[in-house]
LUMGUSE-952846 format. One record per residue (C-alpha): residue number from 1; z, x, y. Coordinates in Angstrom, 2 decimals. Each point is the difference from the previous one (the first is absolute). Layout:
# residues N
  gunu       pz       px       py
   NUM        Z        X        Y
...
//
This chain:
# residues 322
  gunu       pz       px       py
     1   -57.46    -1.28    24.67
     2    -2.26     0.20    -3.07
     3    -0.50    -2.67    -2.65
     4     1.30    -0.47    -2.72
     5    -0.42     2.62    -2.72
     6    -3.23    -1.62    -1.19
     7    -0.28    -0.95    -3.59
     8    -3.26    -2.35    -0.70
     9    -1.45    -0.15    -3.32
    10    -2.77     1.39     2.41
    11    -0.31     1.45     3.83
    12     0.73    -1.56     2.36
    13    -3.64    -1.88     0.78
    14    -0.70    -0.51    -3.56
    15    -1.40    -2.92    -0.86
    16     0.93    -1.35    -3.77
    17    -1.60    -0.11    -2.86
    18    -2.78    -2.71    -0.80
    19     1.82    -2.69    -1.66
    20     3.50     1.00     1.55
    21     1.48    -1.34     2.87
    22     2.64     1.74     2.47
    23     3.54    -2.19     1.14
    24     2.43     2.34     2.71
    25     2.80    -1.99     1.37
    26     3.71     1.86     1.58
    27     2.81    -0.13    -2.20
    28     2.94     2.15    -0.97
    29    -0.45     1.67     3.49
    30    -3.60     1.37    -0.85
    31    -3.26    -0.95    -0.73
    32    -0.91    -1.56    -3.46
    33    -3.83     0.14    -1.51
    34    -0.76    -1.41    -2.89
    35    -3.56     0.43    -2.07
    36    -1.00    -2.52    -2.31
    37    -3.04    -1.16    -1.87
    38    -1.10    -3.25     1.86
    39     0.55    -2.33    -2.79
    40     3.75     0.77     0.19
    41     0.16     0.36     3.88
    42     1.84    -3.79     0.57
    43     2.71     0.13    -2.71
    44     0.19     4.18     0.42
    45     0.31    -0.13     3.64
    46     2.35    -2.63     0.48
    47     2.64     0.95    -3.10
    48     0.19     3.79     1.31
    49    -0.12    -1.27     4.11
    50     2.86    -2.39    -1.71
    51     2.29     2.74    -2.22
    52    -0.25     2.34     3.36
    53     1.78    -2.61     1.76
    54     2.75    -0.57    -1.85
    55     0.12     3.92    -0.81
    56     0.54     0.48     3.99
    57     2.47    -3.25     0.14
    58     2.05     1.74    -2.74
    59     0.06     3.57     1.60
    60    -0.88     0.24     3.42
    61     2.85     1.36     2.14
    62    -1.48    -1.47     3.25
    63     0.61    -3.33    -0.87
    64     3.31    -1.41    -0.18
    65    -0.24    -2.54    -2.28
    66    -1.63     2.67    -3.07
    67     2.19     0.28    -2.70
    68     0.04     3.99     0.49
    69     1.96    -1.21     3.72
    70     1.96    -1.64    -1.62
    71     1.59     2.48    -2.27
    72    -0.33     2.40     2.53
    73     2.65    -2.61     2.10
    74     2.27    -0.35    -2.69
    75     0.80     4.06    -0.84
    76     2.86     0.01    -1.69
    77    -0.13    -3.07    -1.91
    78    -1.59    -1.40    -3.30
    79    -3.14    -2.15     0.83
    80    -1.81    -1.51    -2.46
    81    -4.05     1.20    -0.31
    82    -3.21    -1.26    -1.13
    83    -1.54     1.04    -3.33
    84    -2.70     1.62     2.20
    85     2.65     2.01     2.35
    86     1.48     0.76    -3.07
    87    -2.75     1.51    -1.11
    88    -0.93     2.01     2.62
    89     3.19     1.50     0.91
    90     0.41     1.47    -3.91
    91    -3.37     1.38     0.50
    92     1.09     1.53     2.90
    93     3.31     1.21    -1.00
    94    -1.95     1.12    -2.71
    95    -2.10     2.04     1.93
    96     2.68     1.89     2.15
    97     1.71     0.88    -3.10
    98    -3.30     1.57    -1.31
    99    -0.23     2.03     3.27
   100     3.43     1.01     0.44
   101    -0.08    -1.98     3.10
   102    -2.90     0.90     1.81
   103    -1.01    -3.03    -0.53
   104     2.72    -2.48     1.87
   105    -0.28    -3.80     0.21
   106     3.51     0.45     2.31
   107    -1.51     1.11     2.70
   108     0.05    -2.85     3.00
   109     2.35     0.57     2.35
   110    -1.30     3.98     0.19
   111    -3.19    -1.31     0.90
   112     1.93    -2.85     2.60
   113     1.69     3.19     1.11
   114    -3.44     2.11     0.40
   115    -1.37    -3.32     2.01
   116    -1.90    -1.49    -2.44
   117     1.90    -3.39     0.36
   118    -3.18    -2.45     0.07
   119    -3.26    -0.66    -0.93
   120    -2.05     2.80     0.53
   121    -2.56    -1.69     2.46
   122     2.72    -0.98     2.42
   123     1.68     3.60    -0.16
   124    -0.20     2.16     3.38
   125    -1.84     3.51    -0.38
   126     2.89     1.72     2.09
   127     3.64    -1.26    -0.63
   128     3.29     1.04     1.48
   129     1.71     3.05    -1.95
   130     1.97    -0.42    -3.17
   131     4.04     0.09     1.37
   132     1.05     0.43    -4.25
   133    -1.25     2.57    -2.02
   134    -1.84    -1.64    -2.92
   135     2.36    -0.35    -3.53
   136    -1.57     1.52    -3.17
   137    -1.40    -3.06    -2.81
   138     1.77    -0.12    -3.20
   139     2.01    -3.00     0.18
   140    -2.52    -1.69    -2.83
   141     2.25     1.80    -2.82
   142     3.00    -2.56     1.08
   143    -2.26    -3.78    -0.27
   144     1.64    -1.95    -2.23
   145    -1.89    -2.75    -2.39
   146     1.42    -2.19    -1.97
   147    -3.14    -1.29    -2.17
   148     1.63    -2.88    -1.88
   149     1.18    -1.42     3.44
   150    -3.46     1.50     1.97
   151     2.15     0.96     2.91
   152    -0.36     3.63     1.56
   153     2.77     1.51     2.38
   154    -1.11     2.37     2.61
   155     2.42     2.28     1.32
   156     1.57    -0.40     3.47
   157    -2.06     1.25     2.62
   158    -2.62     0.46    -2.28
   159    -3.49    -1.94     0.55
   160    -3.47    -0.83    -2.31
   161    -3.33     1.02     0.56
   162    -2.33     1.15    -2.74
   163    -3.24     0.86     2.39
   164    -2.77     0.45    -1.97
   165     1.32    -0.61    -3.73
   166     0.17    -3.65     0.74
   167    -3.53     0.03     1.58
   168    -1.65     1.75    -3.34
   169     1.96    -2.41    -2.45
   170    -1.67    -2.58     2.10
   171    -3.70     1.47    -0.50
   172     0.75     0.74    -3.54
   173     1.47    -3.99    -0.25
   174    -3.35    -1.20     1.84
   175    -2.05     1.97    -2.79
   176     2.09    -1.24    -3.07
   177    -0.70    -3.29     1.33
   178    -3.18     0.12     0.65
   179    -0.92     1.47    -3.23
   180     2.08    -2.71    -1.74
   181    -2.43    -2.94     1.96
   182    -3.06     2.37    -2.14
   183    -1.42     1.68     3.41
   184    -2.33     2.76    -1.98
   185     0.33     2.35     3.59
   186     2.17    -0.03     2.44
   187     1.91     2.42     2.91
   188     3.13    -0.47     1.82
   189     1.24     2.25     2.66
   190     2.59    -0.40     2.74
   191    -0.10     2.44     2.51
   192     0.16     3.25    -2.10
   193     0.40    -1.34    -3.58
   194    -2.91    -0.97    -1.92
   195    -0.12    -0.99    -3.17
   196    -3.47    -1.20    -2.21
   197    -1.27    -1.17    -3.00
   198    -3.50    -0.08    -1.70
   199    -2.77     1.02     1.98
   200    -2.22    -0.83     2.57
   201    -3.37    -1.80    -1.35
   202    -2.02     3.33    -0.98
   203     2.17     2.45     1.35
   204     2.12     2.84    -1.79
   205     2.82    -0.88     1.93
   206     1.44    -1.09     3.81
   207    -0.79     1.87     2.88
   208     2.84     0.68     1.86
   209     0.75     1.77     3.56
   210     2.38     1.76     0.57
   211     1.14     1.03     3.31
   212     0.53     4.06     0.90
   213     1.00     1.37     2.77
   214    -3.75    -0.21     1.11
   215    -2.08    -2.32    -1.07
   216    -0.08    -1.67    -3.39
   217    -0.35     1.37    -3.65
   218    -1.67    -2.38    -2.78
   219     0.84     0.29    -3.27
   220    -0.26    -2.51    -3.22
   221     2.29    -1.44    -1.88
   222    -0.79    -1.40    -3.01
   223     3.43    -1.11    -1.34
   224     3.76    -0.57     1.03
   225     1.85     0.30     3.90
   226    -0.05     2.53     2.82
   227     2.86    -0.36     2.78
   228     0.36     2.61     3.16
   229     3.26     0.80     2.07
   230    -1.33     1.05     3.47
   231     0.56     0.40     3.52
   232    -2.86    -1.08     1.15
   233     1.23    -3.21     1.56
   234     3.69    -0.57    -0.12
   235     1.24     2.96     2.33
   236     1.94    -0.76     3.38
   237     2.56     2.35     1.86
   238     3.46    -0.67     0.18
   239     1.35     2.56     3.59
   240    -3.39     1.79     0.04
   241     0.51     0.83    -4.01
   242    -2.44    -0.71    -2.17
   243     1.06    -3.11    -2.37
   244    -2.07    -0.92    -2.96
   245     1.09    -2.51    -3.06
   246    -0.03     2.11    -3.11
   247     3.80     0.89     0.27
   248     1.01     2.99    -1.74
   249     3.27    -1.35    -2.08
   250     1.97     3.65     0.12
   251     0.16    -0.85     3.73
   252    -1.13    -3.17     0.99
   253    -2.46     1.23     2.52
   254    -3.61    -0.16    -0.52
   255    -1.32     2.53    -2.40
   256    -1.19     3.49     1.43
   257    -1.84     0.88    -2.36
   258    -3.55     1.30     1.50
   259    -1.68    -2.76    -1.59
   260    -2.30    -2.72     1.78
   261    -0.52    -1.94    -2.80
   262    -0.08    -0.02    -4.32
   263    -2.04    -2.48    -2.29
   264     0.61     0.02    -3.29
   265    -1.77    -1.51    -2.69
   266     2.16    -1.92    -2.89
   267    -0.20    -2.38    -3.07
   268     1.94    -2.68     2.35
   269     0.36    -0.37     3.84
   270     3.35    -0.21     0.25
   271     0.24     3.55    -1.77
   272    -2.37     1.14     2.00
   273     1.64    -0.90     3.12
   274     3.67     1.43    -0.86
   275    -2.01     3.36    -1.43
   276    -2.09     0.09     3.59
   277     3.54    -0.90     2.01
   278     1.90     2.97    -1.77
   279    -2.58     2.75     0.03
   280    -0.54    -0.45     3.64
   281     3.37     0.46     0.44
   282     0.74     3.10    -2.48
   283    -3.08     1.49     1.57
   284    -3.80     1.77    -0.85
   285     2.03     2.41    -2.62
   286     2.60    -1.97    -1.40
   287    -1.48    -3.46     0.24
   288    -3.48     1.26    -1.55
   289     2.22     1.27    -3.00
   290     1.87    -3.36     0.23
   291    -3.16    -1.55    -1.21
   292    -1.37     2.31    -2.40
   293     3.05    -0.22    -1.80
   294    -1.01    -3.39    -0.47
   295    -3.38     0.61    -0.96
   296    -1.11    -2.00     3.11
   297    -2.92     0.59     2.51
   298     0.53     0.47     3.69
   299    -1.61     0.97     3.17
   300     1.87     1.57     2.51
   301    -0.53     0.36     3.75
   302     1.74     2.71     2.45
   303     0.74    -0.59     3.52
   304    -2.89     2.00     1.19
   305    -2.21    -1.87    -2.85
   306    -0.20     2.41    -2.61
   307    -1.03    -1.75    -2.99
   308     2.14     0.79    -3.44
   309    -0.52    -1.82    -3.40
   310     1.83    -0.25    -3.27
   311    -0.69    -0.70    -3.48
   312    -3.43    -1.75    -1.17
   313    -0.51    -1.57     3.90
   314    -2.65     2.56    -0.05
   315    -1.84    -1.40    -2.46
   316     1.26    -3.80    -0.68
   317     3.15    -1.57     1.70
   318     1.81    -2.23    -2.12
   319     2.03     0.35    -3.45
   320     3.22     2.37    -0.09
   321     2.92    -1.11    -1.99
   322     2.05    -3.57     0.89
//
């Protein structure tokens, strides 16, 4: 299978700035990279290696002992959350409201159901067909929260997993943080979202490959996130049908929508990653107008690699409207 959907803030055998250094580590089920000026390389490098950690403890649904498991365990009753689950869960109850549901954080036991039931370096290419049709999503419009207590409810039967949303509050988290210590430049990006700040030491902006169906395309960023949905890498069949993970909500099964992949360019990464998630999903004609309407940028990719973009990504990626 291919890689991952690179995002560098370069190509793949780019070699970083003068004065920067490089860190990659796995977390979160993908690769992290991290640029940063070599002055801040200790403290910036271990605080962002450090957040990732506890981001993945928190929210990983392969490991039991997360605190996304154990919700998921106890459907049906009150549990009392972190601040930071908290957190993420309004954002991304947020989110599905602001896409009528396209975007769905209630969508784990579909992709259980479509074989998607571990990590995704241990999952078989070919599995055994699917014996139950797949369920349509929607079951995030019945959570329960109870803020003064901090407890959520999920409903019965119903299970967690935000995808990528967690993964670009994480990125944008690194960055806050990292800005906060006084880094002047700095780039986080976890295995589709990237998010920077400043620039490179006498550079207009980050270079930063992007993978097409073919080769690579380099653009520059000078300001705010990119994040891609793709299938470039995490695609299986399930009964000699094609499986991939970006479920389509209105029926649970992975989205048919012609695409191979959609990057789009926003303020944040975790906007950028719902906006990327639900235009691949609506499609090249609704999901382009899905992010003009929002005065976003994207780049979208067909099956047969015809190239589409949107908004300013012909001229500068970045900006649009939070």
């Amino acid at each position: 299978m291919a890689q991952d959907p690179a995002w560098a803030p370069a190509p793949p055998d780019f070699t970083p700035p003068r004065g920067m250094c490089r860190d990659q580590f796995t977390a979160m089920g993908t690769r992290i990279s991290t640029l940063l000026p070599d002055a801040w390389a200790d403290t910036g490098i271990s605080m962002v290696r450090s957040l990732f950690e506890e981001w993945e403890q928190t929210f990983s649904r392969f490991r039991p002992e997360s605190e996304l498991s154990h919700l998921n365990d106890l459907a049906g009753r009150p549990v009392k959350v972190s601040p930071l689950f908290l957190h993420v869960l309004e954002t991304a109850l947020e989110a599905a409201r602001a896409t009528d549901g396209i975007y769905d954080p209630t969508l784990l036991h579909q992709l259980v159901g479509a074989g998607y039931d571990r990590s995704f370096d241990r999952l078989a290419a070919s599995l055994p067909a699917l014996h139950d049709p797949l369920s349509p999503g929607g079951a995030w419009r019945s959570i329960e929260i109870d803020r003064r207590r901090r407890s959520v409810t999920l409903p019965d039967g119903v299970g967690l997993d935000f995808g990528g949303i967690a993964k670009g509050m994480a990125v944008d988290a690194a960055l806050y943080r990292l800005i906060a210590l006084g880094a002047q430049q700095a780039a986080v990006e976890a295995g589709g979202d990237l998010r920077v700040h400043g620039h490179p030491p006498g550079q207009p902006g980050w270079a930063v490959a992007i993978q097409l169906r073919s080769g690579f395309e380099t653009i520059t960023l000078s300001e705010g996130a990119l994040a891609t949905s793709s299938v470039a890498r995490r695609r299986w069949f399930q009964g000699g049908a094609p499986r991939h993970h970006l479920l389509d909500p209105r029926s649970g099964e992975s989205a048919n929508s012609g695409l191979w992949s959609v990057t789009v360019a926003a303020p944040r990464c975790a906007q950028a990653d719902v906006a990327a998630k639900v235009a691949f999903v609506l499609g090249p004609s609704h999901g382009a107008d899905f992010v003009a309407r929002r005065r976003l940028a994207g780049l979208f990719v067909g099956q047969s690699g015809e190239r589409r973009t949107v908004g300013s990504w012909a001229r500068e990626p970045g900006g649009g409207e939070t």
